[in-house]
N, C-alpha and C positions, 0 to 999 in steps of 0.2 A: 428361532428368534434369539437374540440376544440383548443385555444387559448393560447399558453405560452409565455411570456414575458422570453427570454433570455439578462442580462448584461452581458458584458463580463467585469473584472477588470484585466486594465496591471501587472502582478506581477512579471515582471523584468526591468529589467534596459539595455540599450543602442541595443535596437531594430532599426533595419533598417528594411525600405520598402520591400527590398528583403527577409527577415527571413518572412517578412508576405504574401507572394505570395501564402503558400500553403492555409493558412486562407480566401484569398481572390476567388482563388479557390474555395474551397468550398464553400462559401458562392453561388457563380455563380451556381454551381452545384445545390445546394440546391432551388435556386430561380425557375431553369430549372424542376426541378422535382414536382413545384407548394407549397412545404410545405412553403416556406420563405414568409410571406405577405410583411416584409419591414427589412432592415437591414442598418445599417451603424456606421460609431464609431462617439464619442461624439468628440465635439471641444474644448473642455474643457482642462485644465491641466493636469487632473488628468488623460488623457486619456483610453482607451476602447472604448466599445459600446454598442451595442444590436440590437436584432433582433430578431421576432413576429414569433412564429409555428403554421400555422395550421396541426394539430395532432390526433389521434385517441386517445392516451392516453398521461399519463406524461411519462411513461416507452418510448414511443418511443421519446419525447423532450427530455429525460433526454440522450435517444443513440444517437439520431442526433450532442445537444449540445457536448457530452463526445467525440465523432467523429471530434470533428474540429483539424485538425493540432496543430493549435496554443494551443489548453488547453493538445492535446494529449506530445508535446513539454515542455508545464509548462511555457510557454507564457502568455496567458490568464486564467481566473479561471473562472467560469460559476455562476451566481444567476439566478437559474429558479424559475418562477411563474406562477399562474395559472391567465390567461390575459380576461378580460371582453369586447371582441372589442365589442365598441357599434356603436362607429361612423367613418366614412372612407368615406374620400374625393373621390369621383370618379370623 
């Protein structure tokens, strides 16, 4: 298995809580199904976020990430990477 670092960047303007219910969704989904290691949006201004794949390939990070509501909407944009978990708090 492997490790992909998803950011998500906001690229619209006057989003409500509600418009991201299906993003949150699936992120739940995704955590349920075991590939999510960690997820959540930054606190930042600039707001977004990210979240960690454990993966077979990039080909399936890059369809889970293209899957979420929010980027399928044009809400979110996706930077995928290929992620080195070396340490994790248990």
């Amino acid at each position: 298995m492997m490790y992909y670092a998803v950011t998500q960047d906001l690229v619209k303007d006057g989003i409500t809580l509600e418009m991201m219910t299906p993003h949150v969704e699936y992120m739940h989904q995704l955590m349920e199904q075991g590939v999510v290691v960690i997820s959540g949006p930054f606190s930042d201004e600039l707001r977004g976020g990210m979240f960690v794949l454990e993966v077979k390939s990039e080909n399936e990070a890059k369809e889970l990430a293209d899957n979420d509501p929010a980027v399928i909407s044009g809400i979110l944009r996706n930077n995928i990477r290929l992620y080195d978990l070396k340490f994790l708090k248990k």
